[in-house]
Biotite code that builds the C-alpha atoms (Angstrom):
import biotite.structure as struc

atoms = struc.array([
    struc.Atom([11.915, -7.218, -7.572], chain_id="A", res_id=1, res_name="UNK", atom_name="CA", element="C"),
    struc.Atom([14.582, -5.884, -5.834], chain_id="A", res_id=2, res_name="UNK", atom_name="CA", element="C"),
    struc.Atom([15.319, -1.967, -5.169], chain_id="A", res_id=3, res_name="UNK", atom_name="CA", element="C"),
    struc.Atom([19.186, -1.105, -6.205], chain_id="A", res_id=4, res_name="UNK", atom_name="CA", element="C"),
    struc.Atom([20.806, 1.157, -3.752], chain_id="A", res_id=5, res_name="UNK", atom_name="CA", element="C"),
    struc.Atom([20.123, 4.454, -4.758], chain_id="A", res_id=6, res_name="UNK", atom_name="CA", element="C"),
    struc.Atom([16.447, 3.744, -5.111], chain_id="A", res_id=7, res_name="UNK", atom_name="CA", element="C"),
    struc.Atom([17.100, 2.288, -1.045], chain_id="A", res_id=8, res_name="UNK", atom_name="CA", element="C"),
    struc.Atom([18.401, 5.758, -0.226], chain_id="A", res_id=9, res_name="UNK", atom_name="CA", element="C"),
    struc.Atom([15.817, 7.742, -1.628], chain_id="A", res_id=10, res_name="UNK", atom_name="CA", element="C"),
    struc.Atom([13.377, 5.612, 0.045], chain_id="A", res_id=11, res_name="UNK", atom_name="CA", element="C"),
    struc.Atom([14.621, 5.856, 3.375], chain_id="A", res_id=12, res_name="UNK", atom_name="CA", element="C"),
    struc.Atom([15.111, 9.639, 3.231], chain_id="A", res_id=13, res_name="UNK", atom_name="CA", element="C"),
    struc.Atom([11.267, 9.982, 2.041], chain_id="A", res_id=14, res_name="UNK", atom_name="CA", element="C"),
    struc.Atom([10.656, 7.994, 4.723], chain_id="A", res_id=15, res_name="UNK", atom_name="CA", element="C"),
    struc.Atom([11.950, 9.371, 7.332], chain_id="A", res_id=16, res_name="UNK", atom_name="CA", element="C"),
    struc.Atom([10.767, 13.041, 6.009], chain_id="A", res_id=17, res_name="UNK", atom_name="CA", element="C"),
    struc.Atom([6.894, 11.642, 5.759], chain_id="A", res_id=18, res_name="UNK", atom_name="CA", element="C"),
    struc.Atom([6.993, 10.635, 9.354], chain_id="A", res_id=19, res_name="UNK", atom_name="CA", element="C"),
    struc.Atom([8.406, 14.046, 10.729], chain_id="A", res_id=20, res_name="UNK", atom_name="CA", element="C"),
    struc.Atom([5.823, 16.090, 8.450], chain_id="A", res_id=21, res_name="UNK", atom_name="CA", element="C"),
    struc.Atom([2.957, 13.718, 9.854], chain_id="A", res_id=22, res_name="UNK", atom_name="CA", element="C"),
    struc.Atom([3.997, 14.336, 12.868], chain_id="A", res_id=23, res_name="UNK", atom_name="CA", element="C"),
    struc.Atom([4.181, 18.122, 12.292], chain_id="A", res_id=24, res_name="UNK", atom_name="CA", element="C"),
    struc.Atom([0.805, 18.493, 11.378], chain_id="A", res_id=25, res_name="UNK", atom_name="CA", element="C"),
    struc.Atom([-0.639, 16.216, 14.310], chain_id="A", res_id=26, res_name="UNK", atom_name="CA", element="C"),
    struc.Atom([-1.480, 12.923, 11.559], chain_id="A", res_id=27, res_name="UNK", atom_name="CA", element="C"),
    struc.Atom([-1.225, 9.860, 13.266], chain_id="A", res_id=28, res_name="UNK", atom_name="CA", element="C"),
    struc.Atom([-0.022, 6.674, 11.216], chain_id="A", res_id=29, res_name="UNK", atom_name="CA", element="C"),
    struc.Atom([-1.780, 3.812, 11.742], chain_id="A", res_id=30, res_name="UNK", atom_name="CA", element="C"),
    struc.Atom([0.912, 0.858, 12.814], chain_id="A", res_id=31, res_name="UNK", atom_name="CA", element="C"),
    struc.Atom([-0.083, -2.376, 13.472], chain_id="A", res_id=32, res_name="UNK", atom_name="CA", element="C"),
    struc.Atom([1.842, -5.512, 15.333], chain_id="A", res_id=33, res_name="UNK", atom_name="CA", element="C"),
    struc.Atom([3.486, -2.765, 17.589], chain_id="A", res_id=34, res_name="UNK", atom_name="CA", element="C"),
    struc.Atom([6.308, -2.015, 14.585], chain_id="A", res_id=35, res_name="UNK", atom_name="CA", element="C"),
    struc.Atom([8.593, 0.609, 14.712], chain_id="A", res_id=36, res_name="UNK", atom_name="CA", element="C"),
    struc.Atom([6.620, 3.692, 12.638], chain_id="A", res_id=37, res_name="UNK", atom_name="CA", element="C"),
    struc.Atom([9.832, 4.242, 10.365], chain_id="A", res_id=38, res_name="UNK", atom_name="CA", element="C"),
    struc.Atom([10.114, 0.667, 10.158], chain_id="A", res_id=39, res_name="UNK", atom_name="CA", element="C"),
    struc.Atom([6.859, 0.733, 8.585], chain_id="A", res_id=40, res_name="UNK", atom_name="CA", element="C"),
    struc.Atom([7.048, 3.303, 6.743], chain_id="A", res_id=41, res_name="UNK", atom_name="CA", element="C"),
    struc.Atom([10.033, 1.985, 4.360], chain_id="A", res_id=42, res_name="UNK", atom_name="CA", element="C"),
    struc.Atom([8.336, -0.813, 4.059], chain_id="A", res_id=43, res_name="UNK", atom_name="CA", element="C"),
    struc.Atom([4.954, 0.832, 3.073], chain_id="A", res_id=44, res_name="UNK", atom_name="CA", element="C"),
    struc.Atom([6.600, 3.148, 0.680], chain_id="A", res_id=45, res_name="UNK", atom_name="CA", element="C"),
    struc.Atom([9.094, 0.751, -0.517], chain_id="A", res_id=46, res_name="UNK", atom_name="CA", element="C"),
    struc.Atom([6.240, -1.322, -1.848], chain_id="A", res_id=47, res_name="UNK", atom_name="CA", element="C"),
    struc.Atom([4.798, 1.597, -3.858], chain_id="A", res_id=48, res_name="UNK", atom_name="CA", element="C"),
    struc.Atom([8.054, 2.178, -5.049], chain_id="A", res_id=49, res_name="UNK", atom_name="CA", element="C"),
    struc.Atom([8.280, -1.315, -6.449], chain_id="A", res_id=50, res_name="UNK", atom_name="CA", element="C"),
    struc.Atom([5.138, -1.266, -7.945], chain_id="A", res_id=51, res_name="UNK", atom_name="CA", element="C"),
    struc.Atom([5.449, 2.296, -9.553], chain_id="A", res_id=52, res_name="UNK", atom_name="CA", element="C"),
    struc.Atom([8.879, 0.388, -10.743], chain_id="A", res_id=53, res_name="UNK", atom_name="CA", element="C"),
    struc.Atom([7.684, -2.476, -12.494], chain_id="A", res_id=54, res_name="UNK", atom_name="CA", element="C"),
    struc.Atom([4.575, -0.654, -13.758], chain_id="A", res_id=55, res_name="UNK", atom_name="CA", element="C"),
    struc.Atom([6.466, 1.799, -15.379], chain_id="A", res_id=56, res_name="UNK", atom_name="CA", element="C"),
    struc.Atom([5.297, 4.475, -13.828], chain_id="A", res_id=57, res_name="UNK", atom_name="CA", element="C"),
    struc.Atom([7.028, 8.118, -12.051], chain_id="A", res_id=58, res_name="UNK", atom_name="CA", element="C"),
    struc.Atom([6.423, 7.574, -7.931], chain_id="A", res_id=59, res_name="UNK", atom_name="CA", element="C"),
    struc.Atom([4.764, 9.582, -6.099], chain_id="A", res_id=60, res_name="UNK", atom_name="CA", element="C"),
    struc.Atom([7.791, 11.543, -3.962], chain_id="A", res_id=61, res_name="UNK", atom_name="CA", element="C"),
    struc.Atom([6.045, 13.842, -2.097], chain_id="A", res_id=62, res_name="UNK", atom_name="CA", element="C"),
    struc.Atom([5.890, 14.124, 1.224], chain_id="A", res_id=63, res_name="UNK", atom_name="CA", element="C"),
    struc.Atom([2.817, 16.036, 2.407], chain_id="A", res_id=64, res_name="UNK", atom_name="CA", element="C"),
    struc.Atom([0.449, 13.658, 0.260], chain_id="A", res_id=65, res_name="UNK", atom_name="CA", element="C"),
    struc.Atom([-3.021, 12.482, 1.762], chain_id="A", res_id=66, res_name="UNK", atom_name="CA", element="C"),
    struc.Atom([-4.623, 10.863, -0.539], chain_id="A", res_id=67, res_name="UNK", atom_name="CA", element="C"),
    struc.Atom([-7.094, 7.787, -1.201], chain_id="A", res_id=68, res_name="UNK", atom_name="CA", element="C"),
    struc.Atom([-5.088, 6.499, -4.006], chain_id="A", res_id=69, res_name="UNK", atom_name="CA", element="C"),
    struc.Atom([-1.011, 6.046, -4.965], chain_id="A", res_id=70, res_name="UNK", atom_name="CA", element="C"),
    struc.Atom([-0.722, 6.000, -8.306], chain_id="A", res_id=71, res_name="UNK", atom_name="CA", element="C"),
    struc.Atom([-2.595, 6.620, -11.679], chain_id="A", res_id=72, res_name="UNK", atom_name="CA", element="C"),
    struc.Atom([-1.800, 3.296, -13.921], chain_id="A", res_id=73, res_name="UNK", atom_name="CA", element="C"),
    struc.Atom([-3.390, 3.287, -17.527], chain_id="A", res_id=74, res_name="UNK", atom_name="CA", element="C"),
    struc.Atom([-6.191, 6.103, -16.069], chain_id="A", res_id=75, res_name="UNK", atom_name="CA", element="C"),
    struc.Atom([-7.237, 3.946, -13.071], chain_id="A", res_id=76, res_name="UNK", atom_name="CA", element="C"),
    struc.Atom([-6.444, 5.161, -9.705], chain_id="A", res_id=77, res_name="UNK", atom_name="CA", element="C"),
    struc.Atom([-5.068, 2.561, -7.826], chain_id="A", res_id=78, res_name="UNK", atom_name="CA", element="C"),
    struc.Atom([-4.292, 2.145, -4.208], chain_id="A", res_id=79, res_name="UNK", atom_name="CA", element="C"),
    struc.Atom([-1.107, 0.158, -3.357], chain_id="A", res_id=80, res_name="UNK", atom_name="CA", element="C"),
    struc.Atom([-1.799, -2.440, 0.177], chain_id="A", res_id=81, res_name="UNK", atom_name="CA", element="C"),
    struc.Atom([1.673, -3.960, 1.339], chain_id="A", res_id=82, res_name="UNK", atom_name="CA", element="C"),
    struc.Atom([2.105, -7.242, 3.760], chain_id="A", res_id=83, res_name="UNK", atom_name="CA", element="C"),
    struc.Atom([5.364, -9.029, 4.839], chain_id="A", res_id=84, res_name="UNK", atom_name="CA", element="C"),
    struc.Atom([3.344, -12.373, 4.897], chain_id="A", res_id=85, res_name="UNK", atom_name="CA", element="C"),
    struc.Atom([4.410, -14.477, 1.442], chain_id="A", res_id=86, res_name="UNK", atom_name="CA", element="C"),
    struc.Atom([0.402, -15.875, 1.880], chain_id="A", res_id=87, res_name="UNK", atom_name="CA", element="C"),
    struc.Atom([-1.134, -12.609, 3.263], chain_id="A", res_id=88, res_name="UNK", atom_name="CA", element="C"),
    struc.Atom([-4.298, -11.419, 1.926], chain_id="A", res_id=89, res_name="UNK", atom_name="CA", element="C"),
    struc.Atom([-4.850, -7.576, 0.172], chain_id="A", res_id=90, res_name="UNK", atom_name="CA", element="C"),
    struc.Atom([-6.852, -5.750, 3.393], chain_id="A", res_id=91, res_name="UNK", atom_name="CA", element="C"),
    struc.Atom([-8.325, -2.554, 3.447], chain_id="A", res_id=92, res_name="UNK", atom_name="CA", element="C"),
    struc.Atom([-9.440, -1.271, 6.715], chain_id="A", res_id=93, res_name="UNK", atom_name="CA", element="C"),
    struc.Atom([-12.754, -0.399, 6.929], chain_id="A", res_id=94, res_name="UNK", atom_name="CA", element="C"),
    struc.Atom([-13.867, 3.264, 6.692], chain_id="A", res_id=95, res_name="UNK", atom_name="CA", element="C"),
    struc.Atom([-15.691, 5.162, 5.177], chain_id="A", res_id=96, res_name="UNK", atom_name="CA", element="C"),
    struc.Atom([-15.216, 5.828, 1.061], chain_id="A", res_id=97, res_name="UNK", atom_name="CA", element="C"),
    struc.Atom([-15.706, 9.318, -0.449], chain_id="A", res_id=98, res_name="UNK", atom_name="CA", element="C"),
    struc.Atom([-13.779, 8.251, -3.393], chain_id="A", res_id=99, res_name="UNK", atom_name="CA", element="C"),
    struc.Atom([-12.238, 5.229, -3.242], chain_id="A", res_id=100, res_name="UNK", atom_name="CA", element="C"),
    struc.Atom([-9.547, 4.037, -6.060], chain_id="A", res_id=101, res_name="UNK", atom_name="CA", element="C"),
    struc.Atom([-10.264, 2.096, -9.061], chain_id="A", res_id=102, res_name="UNK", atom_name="CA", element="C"),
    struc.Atom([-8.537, -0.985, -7.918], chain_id="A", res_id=103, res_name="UNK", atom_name="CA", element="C"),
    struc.Atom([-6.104, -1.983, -4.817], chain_id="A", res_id=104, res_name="UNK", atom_name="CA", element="C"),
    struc.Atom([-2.901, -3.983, -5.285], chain_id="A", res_id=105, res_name="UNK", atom_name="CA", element="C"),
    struc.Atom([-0.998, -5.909, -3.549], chain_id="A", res_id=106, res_name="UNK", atom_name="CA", element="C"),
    struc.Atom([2.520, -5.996, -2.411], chain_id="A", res_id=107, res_name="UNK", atom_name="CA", element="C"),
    struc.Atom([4.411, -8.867, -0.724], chain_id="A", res_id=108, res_name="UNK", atom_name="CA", element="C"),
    struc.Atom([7.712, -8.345, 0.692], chain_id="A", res_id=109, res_name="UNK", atom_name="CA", element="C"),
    struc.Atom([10.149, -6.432, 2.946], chain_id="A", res_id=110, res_name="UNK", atom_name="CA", element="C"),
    struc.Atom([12.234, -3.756, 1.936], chain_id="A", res_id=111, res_name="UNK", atom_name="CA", element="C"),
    struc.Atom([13.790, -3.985, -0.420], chain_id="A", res_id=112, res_name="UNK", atom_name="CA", element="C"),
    struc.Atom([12.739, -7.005, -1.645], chain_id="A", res_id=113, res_name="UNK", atom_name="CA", element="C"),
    struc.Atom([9.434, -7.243, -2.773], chain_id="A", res_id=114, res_name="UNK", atom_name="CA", element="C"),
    struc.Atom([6.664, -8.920, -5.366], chain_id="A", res_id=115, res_name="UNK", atom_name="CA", element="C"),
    struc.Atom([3.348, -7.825, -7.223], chain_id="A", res_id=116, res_name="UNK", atom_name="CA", element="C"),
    struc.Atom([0.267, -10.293, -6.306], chain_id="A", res_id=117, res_name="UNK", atom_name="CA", element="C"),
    struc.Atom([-2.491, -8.624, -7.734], chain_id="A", res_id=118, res_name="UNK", atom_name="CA", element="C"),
    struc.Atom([-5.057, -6.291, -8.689], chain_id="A", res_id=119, res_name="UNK", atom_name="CA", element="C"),
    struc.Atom([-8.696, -6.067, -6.990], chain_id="A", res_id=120, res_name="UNK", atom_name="CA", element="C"),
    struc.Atom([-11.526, -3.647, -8.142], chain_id="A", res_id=121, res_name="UNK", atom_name="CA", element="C"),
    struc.Atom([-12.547, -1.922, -4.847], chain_id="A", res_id=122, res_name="UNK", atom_name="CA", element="C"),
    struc.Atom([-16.264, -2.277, -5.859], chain_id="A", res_id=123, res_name="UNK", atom_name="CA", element="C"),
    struc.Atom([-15.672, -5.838, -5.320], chain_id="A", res_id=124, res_name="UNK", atom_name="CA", element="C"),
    struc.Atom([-14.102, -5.382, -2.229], chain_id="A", res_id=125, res_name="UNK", atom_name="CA", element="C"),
    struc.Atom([-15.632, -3.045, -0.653], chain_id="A", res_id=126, res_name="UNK", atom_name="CA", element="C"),
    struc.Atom([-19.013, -5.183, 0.459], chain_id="A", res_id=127, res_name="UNK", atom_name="CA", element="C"),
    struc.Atom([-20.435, -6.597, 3.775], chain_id="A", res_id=128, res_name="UNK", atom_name="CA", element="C"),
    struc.Atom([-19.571, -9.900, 2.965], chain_id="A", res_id=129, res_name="UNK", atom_name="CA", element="C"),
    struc.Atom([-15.691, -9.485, 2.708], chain_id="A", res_id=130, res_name="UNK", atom_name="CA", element="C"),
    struc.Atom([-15.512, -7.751, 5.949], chain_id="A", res_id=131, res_name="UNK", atom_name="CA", element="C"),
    struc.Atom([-13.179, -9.525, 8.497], chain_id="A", res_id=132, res_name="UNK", atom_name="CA", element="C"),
    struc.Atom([-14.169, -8.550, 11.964], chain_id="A", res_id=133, res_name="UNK", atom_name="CA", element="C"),
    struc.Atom([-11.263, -11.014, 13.541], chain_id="A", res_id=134, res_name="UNK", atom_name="CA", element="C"),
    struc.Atom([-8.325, -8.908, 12.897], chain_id="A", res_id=135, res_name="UNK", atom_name="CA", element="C"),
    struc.Atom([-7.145, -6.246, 15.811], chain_id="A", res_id=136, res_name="UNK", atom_name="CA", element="C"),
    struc.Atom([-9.166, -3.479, 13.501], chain_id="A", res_id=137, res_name="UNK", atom_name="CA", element="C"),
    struc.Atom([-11.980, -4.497, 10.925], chain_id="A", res_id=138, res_name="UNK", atom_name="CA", element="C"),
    struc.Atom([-10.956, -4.495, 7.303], chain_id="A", res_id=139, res_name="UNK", atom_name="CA", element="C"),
    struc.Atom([-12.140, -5.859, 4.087], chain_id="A", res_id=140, res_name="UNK", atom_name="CA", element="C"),
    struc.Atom([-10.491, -8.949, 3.399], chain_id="A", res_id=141, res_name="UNK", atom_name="CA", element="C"),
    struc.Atom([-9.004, -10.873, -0.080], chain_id="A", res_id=142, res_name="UNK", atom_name="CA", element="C"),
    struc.Atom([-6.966, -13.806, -0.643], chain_id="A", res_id=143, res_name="UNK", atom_name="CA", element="C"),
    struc.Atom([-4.396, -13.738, -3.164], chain_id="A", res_id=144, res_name="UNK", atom_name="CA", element="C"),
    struc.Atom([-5.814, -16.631, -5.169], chain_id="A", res_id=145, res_name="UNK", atom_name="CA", element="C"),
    struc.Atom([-8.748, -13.715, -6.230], chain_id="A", res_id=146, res_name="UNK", atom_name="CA", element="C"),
    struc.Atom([-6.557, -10.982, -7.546], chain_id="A", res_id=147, res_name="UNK", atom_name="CA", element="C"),
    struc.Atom([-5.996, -10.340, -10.764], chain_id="A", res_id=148, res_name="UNK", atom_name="CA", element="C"),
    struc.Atom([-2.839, -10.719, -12.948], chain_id="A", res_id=149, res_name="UNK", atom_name="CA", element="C"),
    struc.Atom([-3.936, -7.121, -15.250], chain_id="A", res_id=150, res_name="UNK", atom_name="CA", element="C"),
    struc.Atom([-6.278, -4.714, -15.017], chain_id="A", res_id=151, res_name="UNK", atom_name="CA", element="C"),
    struc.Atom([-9.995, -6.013, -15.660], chain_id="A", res_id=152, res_name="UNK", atom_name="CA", element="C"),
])
């Protein structure tokens, strides 16, 4: 799915005004592969976008937002992972949960082109034995064959 180019613009400007209020208040965003942050960012937030998009449901446009989840879809609290690969897996770096979401998706794509891959339940995810301690930070670790489709 494709964003048109006003939803491009409003991207870009949230964007850009998420990075200078993390900065602001001393948050550090965690960028990996050396990227540019804003770089990442539009990408990051483009996905949710996307997914808000096609789910039918109002994105989140704020810019002060911490939070462990994205969206609310059909009363599940879902947390929205994004990777540029086309065969990249839905990873969630490991840390510790105080209240994790419902269910993680994924998004594939660069902005502002991107695709939905699936839905995972994060108490399936979030075990020993889909940790992946050979990536540059440890994170619990799906392939896209293992997602689901809808909502379980």
């Amino acid at each position: 799915m494709q964003l048109n180019d006003a939803e491009q613009i409003v991207i870009q400007y949230l964007a850009k005004k998420r990075i200078e209020y993390n900065r602001n208040v001393g948050a550090i965003a965690t960028v990996y592969g050396g990227r540019n942050p804003l770089k990442a960012e539009i990408d990051y937030y483009g996905a949710e976008f996307v997914f808000c998009k096609q789910f039918n449901i109002y994105p989140d446009i704020s810019i002060s937002k911490f939070g462990e989840y994205d969206c609310i879809y059909e009363g599940f609290t879902i947390d929205i992972k994004h990777t540029e690969r086309e065969n990249g897996r839905l990873l969630v770096k490991a840390k510790r949960w105080d209240n994790p979401p419902k269910y993680f998706a994924l998004m594939i794509g660069t902005f502002p082109n991107y695709r939905f891959a699936g839905f995972y339940l994060s108490s399936e995810l979030l075990q020993e034995k889909n940790l992946d301690h050979t990536l540059p930070y440890p994170a619990y670790a799906i392939s896209q064959d293992k997602l689901y489709k809808e909502l379980i």
